[in-house]
C-alpha positions as CSV (number, residue, x, y, z in Angstrom):
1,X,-0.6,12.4,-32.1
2,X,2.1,14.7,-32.5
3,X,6.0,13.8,-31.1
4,X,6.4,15.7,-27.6
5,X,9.5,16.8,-26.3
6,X,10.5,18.2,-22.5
7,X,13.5,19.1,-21.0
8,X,14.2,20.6,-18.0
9,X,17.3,22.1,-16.3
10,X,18.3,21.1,-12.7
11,X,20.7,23.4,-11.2
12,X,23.7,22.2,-8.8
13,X,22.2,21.5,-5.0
14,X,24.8,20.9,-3.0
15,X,24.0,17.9,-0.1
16,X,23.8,18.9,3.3
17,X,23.2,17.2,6.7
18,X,20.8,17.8,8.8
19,X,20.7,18.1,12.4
20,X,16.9,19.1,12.9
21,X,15.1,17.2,15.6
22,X,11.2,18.0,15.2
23,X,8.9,17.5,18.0
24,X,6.5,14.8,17.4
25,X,3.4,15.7,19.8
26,X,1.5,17.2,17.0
27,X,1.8,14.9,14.8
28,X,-0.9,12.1,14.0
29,X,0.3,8.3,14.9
30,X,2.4,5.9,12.5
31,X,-0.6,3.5,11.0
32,X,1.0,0.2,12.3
33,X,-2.1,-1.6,12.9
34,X,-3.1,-4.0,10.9
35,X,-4.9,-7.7,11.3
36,X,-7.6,-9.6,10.5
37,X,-11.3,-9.3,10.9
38,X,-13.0,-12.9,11.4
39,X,-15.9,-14.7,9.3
40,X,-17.7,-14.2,12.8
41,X,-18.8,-12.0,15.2
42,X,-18.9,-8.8,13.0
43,X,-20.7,-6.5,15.4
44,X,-17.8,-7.2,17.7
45,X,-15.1,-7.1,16.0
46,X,-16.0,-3.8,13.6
47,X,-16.2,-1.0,16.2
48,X,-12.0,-2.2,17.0
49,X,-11.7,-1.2,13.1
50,X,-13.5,1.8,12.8
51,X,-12.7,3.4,16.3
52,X,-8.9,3.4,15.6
53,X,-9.1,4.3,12.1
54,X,-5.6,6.6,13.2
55,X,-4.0,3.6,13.6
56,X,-5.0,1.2,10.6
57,X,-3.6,0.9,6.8
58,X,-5.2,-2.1,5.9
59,X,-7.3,-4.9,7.2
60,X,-8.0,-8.8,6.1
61,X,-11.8,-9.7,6.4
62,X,-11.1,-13.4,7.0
63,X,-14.0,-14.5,4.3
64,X,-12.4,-17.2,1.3
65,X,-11.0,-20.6,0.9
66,X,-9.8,-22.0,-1.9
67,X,-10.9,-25.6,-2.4
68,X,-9.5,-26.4,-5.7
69,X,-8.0,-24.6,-9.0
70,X,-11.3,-23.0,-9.5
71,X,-12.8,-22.8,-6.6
72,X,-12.6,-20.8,-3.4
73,X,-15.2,-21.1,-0.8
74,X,-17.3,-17.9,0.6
75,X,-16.9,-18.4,4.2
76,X,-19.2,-14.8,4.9
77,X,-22.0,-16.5,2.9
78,X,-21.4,-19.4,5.8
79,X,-22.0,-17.0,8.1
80,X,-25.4,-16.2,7.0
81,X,-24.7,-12.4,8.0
82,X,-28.0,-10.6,6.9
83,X,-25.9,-7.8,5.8
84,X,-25.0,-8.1,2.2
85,X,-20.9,-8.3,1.7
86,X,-21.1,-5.8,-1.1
87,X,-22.5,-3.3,2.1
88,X,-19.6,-4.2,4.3
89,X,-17.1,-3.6,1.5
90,X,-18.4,-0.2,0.9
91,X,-18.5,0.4,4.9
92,X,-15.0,-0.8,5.1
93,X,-13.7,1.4,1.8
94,X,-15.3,5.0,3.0
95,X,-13.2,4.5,5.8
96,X,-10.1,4.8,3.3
97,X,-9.3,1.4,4.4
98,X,-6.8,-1.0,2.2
99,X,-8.8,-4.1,2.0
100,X,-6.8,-7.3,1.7
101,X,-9.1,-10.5,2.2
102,X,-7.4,-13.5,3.1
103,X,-7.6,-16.9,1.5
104,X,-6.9,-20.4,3.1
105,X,-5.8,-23.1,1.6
106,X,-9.4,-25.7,2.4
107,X,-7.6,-28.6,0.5
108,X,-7.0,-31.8,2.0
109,X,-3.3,-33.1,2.6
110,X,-1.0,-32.3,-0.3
111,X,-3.7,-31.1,-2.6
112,X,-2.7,-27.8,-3.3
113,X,1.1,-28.4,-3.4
114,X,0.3,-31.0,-6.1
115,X,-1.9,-28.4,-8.2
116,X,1.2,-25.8,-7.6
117,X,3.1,-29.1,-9.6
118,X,1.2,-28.0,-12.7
119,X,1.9,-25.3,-14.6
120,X,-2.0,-25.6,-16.0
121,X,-3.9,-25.5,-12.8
122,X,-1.2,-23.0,-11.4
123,X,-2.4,-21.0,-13.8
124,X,-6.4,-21.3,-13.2
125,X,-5.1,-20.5,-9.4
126,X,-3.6,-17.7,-10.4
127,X,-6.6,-16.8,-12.4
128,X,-9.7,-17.6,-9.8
129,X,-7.4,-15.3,-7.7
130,X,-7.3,-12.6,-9.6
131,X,-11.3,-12.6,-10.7
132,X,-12.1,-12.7,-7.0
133,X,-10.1,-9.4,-6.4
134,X,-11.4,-7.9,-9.2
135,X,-15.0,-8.8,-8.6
136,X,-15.4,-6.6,-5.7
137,X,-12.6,-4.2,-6.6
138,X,-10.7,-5.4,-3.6
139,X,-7.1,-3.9,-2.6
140,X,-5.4,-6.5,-3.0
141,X,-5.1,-10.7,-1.4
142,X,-3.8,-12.2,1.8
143,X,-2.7,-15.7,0.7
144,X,-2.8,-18.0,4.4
145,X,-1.6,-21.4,3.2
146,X,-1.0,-23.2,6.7
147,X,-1.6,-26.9,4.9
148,X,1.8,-26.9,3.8
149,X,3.6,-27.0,7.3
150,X,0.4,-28.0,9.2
151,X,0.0,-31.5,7.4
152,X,1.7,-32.0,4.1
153,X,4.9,-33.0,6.3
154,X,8.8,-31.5,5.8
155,X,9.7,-34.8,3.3
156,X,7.5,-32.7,0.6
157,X,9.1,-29.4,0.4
158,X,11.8,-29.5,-1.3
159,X,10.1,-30.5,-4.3
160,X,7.0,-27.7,-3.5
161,X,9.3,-24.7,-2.9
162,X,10.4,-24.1,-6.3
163,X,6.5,-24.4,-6.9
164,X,5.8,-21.8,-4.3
165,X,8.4,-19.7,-5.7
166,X,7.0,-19.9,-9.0
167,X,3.4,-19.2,-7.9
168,X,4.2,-16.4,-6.6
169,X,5.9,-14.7,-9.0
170,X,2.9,-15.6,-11.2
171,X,0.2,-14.4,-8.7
172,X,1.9,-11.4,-7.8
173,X,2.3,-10.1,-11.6
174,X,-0.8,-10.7,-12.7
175,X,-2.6,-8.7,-9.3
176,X,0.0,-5.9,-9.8
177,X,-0.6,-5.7,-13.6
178,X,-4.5,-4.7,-12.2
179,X,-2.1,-2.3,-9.5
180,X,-3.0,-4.4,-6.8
181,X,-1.5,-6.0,-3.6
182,X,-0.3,-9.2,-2.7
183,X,0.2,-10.4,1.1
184,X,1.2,-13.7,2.4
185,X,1.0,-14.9,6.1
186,X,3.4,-17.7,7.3
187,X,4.5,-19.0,10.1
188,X,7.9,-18.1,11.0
189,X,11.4,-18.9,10.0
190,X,14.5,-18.6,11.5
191,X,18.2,-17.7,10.8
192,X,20.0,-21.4,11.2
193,X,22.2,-20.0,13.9
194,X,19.5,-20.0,16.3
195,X,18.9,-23.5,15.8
196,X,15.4,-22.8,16.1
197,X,12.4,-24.8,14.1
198,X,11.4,-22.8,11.2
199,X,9.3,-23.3,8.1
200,X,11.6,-22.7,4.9
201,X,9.5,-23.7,2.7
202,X,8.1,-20.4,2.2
203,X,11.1,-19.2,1.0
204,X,11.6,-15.4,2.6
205,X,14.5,-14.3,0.7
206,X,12.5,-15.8,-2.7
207,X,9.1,-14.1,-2.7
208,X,10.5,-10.8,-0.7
209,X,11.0,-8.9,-4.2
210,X,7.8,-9.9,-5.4
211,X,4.9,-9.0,-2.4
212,X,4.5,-6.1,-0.4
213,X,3.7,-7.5,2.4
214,X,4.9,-10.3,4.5
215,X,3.1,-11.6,8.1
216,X,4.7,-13.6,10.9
217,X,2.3,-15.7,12.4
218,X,4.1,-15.5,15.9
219,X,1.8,-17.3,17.9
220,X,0.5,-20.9,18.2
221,X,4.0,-21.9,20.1
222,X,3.0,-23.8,22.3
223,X,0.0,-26.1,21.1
224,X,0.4,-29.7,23.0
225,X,1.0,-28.3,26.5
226,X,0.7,-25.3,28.6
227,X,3.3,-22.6,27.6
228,X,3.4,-19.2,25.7
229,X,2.0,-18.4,23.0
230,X,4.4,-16.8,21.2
231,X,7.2,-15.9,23.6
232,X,9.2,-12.6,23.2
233,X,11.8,-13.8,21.8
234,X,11.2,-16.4,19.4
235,X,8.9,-13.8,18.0
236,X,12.1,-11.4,17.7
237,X,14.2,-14.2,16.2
238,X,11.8,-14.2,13.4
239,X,11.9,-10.8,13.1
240,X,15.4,-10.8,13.1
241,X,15.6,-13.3,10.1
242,X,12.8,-11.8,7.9
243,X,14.6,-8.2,7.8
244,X,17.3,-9.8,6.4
245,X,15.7,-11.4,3.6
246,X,13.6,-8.4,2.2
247,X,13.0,-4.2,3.3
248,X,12.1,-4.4,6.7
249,X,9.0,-2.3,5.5
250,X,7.5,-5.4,4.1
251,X,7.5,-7.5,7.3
252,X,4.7,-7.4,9.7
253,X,4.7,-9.0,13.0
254,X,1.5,-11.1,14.0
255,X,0.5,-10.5,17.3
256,X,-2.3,-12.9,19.3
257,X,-5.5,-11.7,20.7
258,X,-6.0,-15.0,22.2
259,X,-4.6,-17.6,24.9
260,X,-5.2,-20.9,25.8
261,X,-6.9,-22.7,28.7
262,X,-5.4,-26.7,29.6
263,X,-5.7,-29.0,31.4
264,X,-3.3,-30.6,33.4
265,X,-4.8,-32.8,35.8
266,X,-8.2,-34.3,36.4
267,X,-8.9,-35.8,39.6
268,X,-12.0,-37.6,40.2
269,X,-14.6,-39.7,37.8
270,X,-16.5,-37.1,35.6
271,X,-19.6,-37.4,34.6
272,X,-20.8,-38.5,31.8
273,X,-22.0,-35.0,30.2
274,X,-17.5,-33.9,30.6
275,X,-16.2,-37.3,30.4
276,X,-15.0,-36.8,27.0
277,X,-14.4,-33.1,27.0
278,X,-12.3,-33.0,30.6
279,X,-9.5,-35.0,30.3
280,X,-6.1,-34.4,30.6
281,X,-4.1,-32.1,27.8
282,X,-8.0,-30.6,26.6
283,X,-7.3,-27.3,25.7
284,X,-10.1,-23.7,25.4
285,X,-9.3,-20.5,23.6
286,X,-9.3,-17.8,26.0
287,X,-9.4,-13.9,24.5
288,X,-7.3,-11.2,26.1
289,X,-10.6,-9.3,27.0
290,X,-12.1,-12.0,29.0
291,X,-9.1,-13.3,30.5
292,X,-8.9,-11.9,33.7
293,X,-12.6,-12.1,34.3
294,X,-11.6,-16.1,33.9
295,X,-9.1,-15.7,36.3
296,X,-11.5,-13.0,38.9
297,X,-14.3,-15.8,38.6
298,X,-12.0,-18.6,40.0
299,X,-10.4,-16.5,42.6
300,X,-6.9,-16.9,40.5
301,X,-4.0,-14.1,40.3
302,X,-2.4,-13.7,37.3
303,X,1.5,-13.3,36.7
304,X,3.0,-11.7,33.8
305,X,6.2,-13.5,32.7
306,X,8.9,-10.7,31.9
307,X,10.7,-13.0,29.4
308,X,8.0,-14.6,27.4
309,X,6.3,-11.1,28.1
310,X,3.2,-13.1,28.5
311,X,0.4,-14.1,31.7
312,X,-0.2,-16.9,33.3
313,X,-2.5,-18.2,36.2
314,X,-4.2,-21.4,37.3
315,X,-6.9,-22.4,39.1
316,X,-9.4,-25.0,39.3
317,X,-12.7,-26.4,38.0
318,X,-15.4,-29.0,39.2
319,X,-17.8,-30.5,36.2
320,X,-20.8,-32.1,38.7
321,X,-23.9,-34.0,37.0
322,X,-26.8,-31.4,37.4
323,X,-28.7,-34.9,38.4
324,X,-26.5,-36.2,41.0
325,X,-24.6,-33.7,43.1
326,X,-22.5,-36.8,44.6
327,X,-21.2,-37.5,40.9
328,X,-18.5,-34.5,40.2
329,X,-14.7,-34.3,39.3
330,X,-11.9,-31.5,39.4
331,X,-9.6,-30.4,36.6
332,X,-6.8,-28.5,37.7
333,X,-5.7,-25.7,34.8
334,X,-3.6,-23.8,33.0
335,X,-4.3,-20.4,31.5
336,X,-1.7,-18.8,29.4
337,X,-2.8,-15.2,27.4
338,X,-1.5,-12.0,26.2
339,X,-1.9,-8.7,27.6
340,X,-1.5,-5.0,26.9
341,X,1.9,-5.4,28.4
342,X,2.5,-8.6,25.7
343,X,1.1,-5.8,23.3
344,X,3.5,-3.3,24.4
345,X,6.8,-5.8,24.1
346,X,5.8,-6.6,20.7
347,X,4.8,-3.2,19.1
348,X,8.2,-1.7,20.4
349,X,9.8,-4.1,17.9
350,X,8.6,-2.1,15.4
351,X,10.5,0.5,16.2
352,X,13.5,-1.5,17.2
353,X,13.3,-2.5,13.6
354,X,11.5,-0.5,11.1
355,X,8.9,-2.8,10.7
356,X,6.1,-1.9,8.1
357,X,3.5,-2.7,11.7
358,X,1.7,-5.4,13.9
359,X,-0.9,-7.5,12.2
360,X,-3.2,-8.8,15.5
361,X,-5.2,-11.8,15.3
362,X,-8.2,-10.7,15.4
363,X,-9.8,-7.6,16.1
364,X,-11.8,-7.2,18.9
365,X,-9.9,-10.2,20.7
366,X,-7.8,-6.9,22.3
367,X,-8.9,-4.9,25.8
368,X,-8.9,-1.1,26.0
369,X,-5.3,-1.1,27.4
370,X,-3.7,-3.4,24.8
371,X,-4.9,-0.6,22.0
372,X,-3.8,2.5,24.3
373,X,-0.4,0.9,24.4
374,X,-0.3,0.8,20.5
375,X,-1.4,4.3,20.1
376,X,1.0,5.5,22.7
377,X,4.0,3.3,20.6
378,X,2.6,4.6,17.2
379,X,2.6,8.2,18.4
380,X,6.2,7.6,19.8
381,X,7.9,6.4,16.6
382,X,5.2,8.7,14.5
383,X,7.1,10.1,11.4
384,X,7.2,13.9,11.0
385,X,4.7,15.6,8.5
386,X,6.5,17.4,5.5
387,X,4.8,20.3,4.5
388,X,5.3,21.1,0.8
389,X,4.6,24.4,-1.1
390,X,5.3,25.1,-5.1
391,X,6.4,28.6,-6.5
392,X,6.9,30.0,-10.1
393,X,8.2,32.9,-11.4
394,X,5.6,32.5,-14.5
395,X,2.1,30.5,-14.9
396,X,2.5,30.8,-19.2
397,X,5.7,30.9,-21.0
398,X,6.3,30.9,-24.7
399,X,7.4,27.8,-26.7
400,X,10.9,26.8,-25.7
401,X,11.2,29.1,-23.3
402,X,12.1,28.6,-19.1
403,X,10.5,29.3,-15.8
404,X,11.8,29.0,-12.6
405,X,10.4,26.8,-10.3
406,X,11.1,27.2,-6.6
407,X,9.9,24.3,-3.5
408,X,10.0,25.3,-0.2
409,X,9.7,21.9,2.3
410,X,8.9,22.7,5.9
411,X,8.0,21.1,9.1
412,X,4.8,22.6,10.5
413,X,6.4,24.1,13.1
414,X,8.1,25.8,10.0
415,X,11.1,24.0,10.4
416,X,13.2,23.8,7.1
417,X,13.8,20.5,6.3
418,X,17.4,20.0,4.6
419,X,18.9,17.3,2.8
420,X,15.1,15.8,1.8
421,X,15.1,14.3,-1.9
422,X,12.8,15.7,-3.9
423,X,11.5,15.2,-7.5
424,X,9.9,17.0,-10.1
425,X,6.9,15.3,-11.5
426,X,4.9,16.5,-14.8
427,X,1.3,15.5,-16.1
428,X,0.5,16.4,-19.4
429,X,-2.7,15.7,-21.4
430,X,-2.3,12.8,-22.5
431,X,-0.8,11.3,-19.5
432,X,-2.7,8.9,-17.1
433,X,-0.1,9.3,-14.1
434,X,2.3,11.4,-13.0
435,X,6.1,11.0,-14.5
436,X,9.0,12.2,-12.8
437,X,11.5,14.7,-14.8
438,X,14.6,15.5,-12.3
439,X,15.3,15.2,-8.5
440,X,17.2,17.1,-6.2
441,X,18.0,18.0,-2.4
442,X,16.5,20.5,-0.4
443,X,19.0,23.5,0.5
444,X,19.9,24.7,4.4
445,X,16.0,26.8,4.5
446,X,14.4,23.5,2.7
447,X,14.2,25.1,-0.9
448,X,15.2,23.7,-4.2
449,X,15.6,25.5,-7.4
450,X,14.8,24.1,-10.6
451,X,14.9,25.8,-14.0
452,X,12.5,24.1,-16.5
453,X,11.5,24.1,-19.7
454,X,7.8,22.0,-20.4
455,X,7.0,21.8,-24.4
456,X,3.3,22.1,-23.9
457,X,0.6,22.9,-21.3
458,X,1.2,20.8,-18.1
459,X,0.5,20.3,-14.6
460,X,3.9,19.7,-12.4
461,X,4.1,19.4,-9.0
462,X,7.0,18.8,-6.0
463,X,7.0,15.6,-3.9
464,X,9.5,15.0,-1.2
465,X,10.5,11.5,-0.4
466,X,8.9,9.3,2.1
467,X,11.0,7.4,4.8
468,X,10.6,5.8,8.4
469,X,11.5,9.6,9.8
470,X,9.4,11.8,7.5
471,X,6.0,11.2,5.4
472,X,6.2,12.1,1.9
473,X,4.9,15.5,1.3
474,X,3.1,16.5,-2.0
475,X,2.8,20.3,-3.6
476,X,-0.2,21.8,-4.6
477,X,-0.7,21.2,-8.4
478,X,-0.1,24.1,-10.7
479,X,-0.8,24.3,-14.7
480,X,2.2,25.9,-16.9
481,X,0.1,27.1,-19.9
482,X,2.1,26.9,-23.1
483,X,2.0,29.5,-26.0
484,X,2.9,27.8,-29.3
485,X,5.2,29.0,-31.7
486,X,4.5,29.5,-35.3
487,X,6.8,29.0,-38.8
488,X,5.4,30.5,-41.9
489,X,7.7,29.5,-45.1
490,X,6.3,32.8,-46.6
491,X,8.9,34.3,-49.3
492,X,10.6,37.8,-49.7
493,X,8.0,39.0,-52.2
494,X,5.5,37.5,-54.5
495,X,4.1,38.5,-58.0
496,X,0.7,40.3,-57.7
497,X,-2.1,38.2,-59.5
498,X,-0.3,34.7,-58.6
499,X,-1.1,32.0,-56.5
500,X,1.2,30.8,-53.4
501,X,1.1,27.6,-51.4
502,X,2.7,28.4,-48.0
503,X,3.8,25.2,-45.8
504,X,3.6,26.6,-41.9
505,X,4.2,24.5,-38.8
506,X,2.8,25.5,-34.9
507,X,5.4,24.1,-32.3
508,X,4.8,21.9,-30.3
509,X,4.4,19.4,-33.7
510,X,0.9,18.2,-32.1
511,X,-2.1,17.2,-34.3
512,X,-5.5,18.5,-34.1
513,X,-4.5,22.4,-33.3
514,X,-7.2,24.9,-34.8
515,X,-6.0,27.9,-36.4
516,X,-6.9,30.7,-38.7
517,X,-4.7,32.2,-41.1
518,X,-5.1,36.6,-41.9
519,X,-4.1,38.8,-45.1
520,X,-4.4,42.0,-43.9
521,X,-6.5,41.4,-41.2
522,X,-8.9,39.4,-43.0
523,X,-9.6,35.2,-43.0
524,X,-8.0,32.9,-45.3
525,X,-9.3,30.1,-43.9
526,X,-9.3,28.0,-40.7
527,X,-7.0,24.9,-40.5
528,X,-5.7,22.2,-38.4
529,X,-2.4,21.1,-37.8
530,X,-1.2,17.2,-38.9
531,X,1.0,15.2,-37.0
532,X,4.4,17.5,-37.4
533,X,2.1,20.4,-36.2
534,X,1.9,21.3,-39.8
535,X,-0.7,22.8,-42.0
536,X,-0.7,24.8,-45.2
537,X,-2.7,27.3,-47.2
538,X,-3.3,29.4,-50.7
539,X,-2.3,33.4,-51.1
540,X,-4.7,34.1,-53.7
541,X,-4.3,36.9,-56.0
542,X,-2.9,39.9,-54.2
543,X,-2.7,43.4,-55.5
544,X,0.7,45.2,-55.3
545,X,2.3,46.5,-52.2
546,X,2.8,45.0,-48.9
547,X,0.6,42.2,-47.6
548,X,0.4,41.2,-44.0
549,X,0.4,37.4,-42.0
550,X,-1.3,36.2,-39.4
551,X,-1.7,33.1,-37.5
552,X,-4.5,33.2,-34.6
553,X,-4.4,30.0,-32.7
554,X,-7.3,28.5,-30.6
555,X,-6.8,27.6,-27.4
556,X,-6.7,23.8,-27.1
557,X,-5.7,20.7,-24.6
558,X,-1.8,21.5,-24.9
559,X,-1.7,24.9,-25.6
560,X,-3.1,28.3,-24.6
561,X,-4.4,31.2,-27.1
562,X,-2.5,32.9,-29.0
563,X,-1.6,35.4,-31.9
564,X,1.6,35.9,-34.1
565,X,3.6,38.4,-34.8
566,X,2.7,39.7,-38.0
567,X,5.1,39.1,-41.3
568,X,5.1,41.5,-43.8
569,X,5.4,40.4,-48.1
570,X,6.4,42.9,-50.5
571,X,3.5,42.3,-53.5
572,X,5.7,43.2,-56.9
């Protein structure tokens, strides 16, 4: 292929401040929903997806486990859905839905951390990640390795974080060489000034640079005995401490659907069919949606706690033996659950922060309310639409020559928008993605000049930058068509009844350009250019007087149609 070269000209834009403040009622909600959707339940938990697509970037179907170096479980195939997964893929991706599956770790104690140990079956880790993700053209992975904190004990990290570290940096080149994502889910950690319990070992500040996106499991607080279950503000602290350790963007706060049930005292013998399940510290899931029928059925009243921004009720249970009425205990208990109020503490913290959203677990765990309090949230802190629009004072220029190119960036109430960054992008034929040639700033009625030169036919286009205020904005496309320039080494005047080899060149220098070379209006041939954009030809014999040169050049992948001037040769 022939050598390319562009240039182009930005003129002086001088920075400017602006005091704009748009209305946001038109516009459509931030999309700061995300979660998981469980290896159960499908027809439950789906129509929460699909019926706030608004809302949602990107979802985890909870569906693999990896059980050794090659290895990773198909927890859907355990389902036994009758729907094939390849179906709910394609149902999931029409919905412009990121997909990012999540993987456990399903190893015993200390299994994987050892395999991290080894650079060889790191590797085949890395690897049977990667195929899985490819396999089904999947977005990206969600990597949920609880094991380590859960079981493997706090004596084995510090020689597993460098491990970790390492793993990481491995996984997530070798998933964004294939342009794909890479999530982790952790538990959370905390700044040391709080003096809270966190879970280091997962190393925030190390793997920020290398995934795009990070989620705080901010629930399971309280686990031994009735409490929160993931109070306000030990959520926040974690919050607090992952924003410093990579772009608040990245972080994504995990939000609980569920609650839990204990019990705290049992008074009575039980019978024989509870004996073993109702006993004292027993504990039941309880989901958001049901929760307040729990408390309705057992004539219980249910306070929210302002400071753990979570509810709470008891009430009481007797277990009697369906055979003997006279045989029968009581369990008194303790219920402890989010609400859409817990939901509206939690998703203001994206705001408060900048967060890149809320990742709930799970979908369809929520009630009506809890999602209205999102939407209202997300519509709050919604950023404002950019509308871009593209001008130029030509569509084809000759070779080396400028056009002025002119971007206009509006609000759609048609609001300039001043100060916005802005680059100019260019796509030639032989490029597979855009490339950026020169940035500038919008002006005080949201336009930027540019003059440019392009060195053969092109597509360009504007695109204004993206931030927590304003989405990005894109231009129409438009095509610069390119008329080549032509060089004929022809000489002052030739001897009739000679021969002449004439060296020409076509700029751009690309290969493969078809032409056809005139004397006096008629063919000499048809050529095609070589790598410099050259090409030559014979003047036969030519009788006396003056002869006239042509070059008509077809229109190809870089270059329109043209014609040259013509040269005129004195014949002696």
């Amino acid at each position: 292929m022939g050598s390319r070269k562009f240039s182009v000209i930005a003129t002086a834009l001088t920075f400017l401040i602006s005091s704009t403040t748009a209305s946001l009622a038109d516009n459509p909600p931030r999309r700061i929903l995300s979660g998981w959707l469980p290896d159960y339940s499908l027809a439950r938990n789906l129509p929460t997806v699909e019926g706030n697509l608004d809302l949602i970037r990107d979802i985890s179907p909870f569906w693999y486990g990896l059980t050794g170096e090659t290895s990773i479980k198909d927890k859907y195939a355990l389902g036994k859905y009758t729907t094939p997964i390849e179906q709910v893929i394609s149902r999931l991706k029409a919905n412009n839905l990121i997909l990012l599956p999540t993987i456990t770790d399903d190893n015993p104690k200390l299994v994987l951390a050892n395999l991290l140990a080894n650079p060889s079956s790191r590797a085949n880790i890395v690897q049977t990640i990667k195929a899985l993700v490819v396999k089904y053209n999947y977005d990206g992975i969600d990597l949920d390795f609880e094991t380590f904190y859960t079981e493997d004990g706090r004596s084995s990290w510090p020689v597993l974080k460098p491990n970790w570290i390492t793993f990481i940096k491995e996984l997530s080149t070798a998933l964004h060489d294939q342009g794909k994502l890479l999530s982790v889910t952790t538990p959370p950690d905390f700044a040391l000034e709080t003096k809270r319990a966190g879970n280091s070992v997962y190393s925030w500040a190390e793997i920020g640079p290398l995934i795009d996106r990070l989620r705080i499991m901010a629930y399971d607080y309280s686990t031994t005995a009735p409490g929160p279950i993931g109070p306000l503000a030990w959520s926040e602290d974690a919050v607090k401490y992952a924003v410093t350790q990579m772009p608040a963007s990245k972080v994504f706060l995990g939000i609980p659907g569920y609650g839990r049930d204990w019990i705290t005292k049992v008074e009575g013998v039980c019978p024989k069919d509870f004996a073993s399940s109702v006993v004292v510290g027993a504990k039941a899931a309880v989901i958001m949606r049901e929760a307040l029928t729990l408390a309705a059925s057992n004539n219980a009243i249910s306070t929210y706690n302002e400071g753990y921004a979570e509810s709470t009720f008891t009430y009481k249970k007797t277990y009697v033996d369906p055979t003997n009425s006279a045989s029968f205990c009581s369990a008194s208990r303790t219920v402890w659950y989010p609400d859409e109020r817990s939901y509206t503490a939690r998703t203001n913290l994206v705001g408060k922060y900048r967060l890149g959203g809320i990742a709930v677990w799970t979908f369809g765990m929520e009630n009506t309310a809890a999602i209205a309090t999102i939407r209202d949230i997300a519509k709050s802190i919604a950023p404002d639409q950019v509308v871009g629009s593209i001008a130029t004072d030509l569509e084809q220029i000759g070779y080396g020559s400028t056009f002025n190119l002119t971007g206009t960036f509006k609000l759609p109430d048609k609001t300039p928008v001043t100060s916005l960054n802005v680059r100019f992008e260019i796509k030639n034929s032989t490029d597979t993605s855009w490339r950026t040639l020169a940035a500038g700033t919008t002006d005080l009625n949201g336009v930027i000049n540019l003059p440019v030169i392009v060195g053969e036919k092109s597509s360009i286009r504007l695109v204004s930058e993206g931030s927590w205020e304003r989405l990005e904005a894109k231009t129409v496309e438009k095509v610069i068509s390119v008329v080549p320039g032509v060089k004929l080494n022809l000489p002052a005047s030739i001897k009739s009844g000679a021969t002449y080899a004439i060296v020409g060149q076509v700029l751009p220098k690309v290969a493969g350009i078809n032409l056809t070379v005139k004397q006096n209006g008629k063919s000499l041939g048809e050529f095609t250019t070589d790598t410099t954009g050259g090409f030559t030809f014979n003047i036969p014999p030519t009788a006396a007087g003056l002869a006239t040169y042509q070059v008509v050049i077809a229109a190809g992948a870089k270059n329109t149609a043209s014609i040259s001037d013509e040269i005129s040769v004195l014949v002696r």
